[in-house]
N, C-alpha and C positions, 0 to 999 in steps of 0.2 A: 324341443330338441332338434338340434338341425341335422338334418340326412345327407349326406356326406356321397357323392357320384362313383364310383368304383376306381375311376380315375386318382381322385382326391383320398381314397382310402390307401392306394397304393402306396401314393405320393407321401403320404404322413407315416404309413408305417418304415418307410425309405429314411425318413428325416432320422424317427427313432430310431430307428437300428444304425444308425451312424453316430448318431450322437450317441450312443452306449457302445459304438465300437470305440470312438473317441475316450469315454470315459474308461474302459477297460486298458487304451493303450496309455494313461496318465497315470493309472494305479499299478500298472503291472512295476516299472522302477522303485518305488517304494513298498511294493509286497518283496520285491526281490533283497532289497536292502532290509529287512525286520526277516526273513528267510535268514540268509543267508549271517547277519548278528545272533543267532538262536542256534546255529547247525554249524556239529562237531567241522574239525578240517576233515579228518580222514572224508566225510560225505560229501564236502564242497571239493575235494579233491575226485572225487569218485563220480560227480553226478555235473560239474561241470557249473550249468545253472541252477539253481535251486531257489524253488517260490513255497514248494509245501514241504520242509524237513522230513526224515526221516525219524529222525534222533532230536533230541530238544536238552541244550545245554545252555547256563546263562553264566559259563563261563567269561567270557569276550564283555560283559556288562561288570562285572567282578573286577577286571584288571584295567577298565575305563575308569568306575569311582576310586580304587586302591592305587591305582599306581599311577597316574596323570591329571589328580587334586581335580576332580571336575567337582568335587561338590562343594569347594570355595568359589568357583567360577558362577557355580548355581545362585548362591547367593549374591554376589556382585551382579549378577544379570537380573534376576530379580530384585534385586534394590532400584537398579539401572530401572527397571521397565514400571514397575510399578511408581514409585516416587518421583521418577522423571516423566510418566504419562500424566501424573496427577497435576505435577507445577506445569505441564507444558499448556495442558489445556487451560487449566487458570491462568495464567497469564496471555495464553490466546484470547480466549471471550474476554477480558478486562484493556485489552490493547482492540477488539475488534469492535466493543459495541459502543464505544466513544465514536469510532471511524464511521461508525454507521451513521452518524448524526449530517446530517447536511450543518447542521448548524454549526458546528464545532467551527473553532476561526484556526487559520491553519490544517486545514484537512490537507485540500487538496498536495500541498505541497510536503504531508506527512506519508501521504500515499504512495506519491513520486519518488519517496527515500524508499519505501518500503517495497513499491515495487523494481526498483532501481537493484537491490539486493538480489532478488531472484534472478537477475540476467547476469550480474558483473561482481565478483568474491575479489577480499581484499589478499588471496594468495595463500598458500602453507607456511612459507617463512614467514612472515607478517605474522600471521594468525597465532604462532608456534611463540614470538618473541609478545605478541599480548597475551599468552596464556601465561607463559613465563613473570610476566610482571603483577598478574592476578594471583599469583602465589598457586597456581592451582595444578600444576603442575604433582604426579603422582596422588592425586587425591580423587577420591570415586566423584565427585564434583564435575571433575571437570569431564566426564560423561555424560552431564546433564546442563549444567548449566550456559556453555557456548553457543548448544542447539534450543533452548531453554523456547524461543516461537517461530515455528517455520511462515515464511510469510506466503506459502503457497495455502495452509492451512488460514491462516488468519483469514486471506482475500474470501475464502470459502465460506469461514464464518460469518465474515461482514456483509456476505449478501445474501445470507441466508437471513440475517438480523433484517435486513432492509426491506426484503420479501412479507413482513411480518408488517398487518395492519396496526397505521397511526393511532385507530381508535383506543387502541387496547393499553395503552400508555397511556394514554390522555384520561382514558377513566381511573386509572392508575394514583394517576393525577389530581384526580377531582379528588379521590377518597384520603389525599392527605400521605400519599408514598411518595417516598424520594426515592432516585435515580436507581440507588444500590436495591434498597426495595421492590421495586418494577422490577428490574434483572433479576433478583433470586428469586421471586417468585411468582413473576409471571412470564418473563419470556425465557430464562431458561428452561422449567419444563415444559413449554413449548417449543424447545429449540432438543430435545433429546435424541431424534432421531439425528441430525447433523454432529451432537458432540459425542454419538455412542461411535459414528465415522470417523471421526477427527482421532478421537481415541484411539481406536481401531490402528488408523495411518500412525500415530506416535509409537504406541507399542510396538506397532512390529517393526518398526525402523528401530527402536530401542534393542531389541531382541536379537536385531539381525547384523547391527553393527558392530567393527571390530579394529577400522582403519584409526580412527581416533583411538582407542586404545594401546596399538601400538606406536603411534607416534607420542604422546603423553605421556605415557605410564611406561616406567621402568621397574614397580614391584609386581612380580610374580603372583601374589595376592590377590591383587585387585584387577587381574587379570577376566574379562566377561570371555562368557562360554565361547564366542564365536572364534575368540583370541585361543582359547586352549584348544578346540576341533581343528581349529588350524593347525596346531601344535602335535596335536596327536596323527593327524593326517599325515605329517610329513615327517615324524620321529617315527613311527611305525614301520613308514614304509623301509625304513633302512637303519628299521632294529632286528638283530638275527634272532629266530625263533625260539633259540634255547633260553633267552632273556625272558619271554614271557611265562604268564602265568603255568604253570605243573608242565613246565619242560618242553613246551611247544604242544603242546595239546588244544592250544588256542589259537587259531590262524590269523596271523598280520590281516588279513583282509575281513575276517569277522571283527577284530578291533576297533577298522574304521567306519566299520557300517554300522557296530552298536552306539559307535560316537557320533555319528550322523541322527541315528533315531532318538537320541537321549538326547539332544541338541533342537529336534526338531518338532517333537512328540508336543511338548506343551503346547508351543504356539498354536500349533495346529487344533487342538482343545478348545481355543479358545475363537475359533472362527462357527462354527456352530451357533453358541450364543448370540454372538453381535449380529447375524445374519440377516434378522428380519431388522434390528435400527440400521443396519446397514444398508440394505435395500431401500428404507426409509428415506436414509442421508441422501442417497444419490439423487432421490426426485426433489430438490430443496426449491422450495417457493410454494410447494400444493399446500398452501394452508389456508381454508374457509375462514373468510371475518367472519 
């Protein structure tokens, strides 16, 4: 065990207590926003800020699902996140681990395309008139399919691929597996920590997006949550209280913070789990022949 000089003990419980002052000053805005989504107006009128209610009402969560269709948004965003993380990745590793081959004829100048995308976009009107001829227009589709392989993810996968010993193919090899055989079952679950990352990065750009949605999509329906939070955000703020649920008893400003939480809650669930492949993803290339 190492003995640590009075100096060096100081010094480190310095680091900690900054770094949990840090962590306290990241969490108090959203204790505040789940406070104050929960607590009556009359108390948010009375107490100013509010982190620990008084009173505990799920009014304001009531007139979010009832009266501003979020739980159609629910499902188009979760169709979005899920089905669109799933094609994303499969078509990333089926477009990455070709690129990884040196041998492949045409690489280099597939690369050059591919990285040529990440610097220079062919425009919103451009973009808008081939979505248009794709038929895809108001269709949950075209959430997914445009974005369908980030080439910043791919570059990531292909060198993670590349990172990965020769040998382990070539025995692959000997034992009578084809190409698609090697990939499914030996170097993707060797490559899990990178695609639990990649995943990771799709989802929440899935999740989080909302500007393609309103440029594409003119049915209300198919509307993803980030599109109606936005909605609700700015109809609230200059809707009069008598409009809302039991007479104003529900404060425009508890509205927008329970649409913030019910908006933000899942994702947030879902970083927990990936944390240790995610930790994983970031160190890509530690892998022992």
């Amino acid at each position: 065990m190492i003995n640590l000089t009075f100096g060096e003990k100081v010094w480190q419980a310095a680091v900690y207590f900054i770094l949990i002052l840090l962590s306290v000053l990241c969490l108090l805005p959203f204790l505040y926003v789940v406070a104050v989504s929960v607590t009556p107006e009359s108390e948010v009128l009375r107490r100013g800020i509010v982190l620990i209610p008084e009173s505990f009402t799920l009014l304001a969560y009531k007139e979010v699902f009832i009266s501003h269709g979020i739980g159609q948004a629910y499902k188009i965003t979760l169709f979005r996140t899920v089905v669109g993380t799933a094609l994303n990745v499969f078509f990333t590793v089926i477009a990455a681990y070709p690129l990884s081959k040196k041998y492949l004829p045409g690489r280099s100048p597939f690369l050059l395309f591919i990285v040529f995308t990440m610097m220079f976009g062919g425009g919103l009107i451009p973009t808008y008139l081939l979505i248009r001829s794709l038929g895809l227009l108001d269709s949950p589709w075209v959430l997914i399919i445009p974005q369908l392989i980030s080439a910043f993810n791919l570059v990531i996968i292909k060198g993670f691929f590349e990172q990965l010993p020769a040998e382990i193919e070539e025995s692959a090899r000997v034992d009578g597996a084809s190409e698609l055989q090697a990939l499914w079952k030996i170097i993707l679950p060797l490559s899990l920590p990178v695609l639990a990352t990649i995943s990771l990065f799709y989802a929440v750009g899935h999740w989080n997006s909302y500007f393609d949605a309103i440029v594409y999509l003119n049915n209300t329906n198919l509307m993803p949550l980030q599109v109606v939070l936005r909605n609700i955000l700015l109809t609230v703020a200059t809707q009069s209280a008598d409009s809302l649920a039991n007479s104003g008893t529900v404060s425009k400003l508890a509205v927008q913070m329970a649409a913030v939480v019910v908006t933000t809650v899942p994702i947030l669930i879902v970083y927990p789990f990936m944390q240790k492949h995610f930790t994983k993803g970031v160190l890509m290339g530690s892998i022992k022949g």
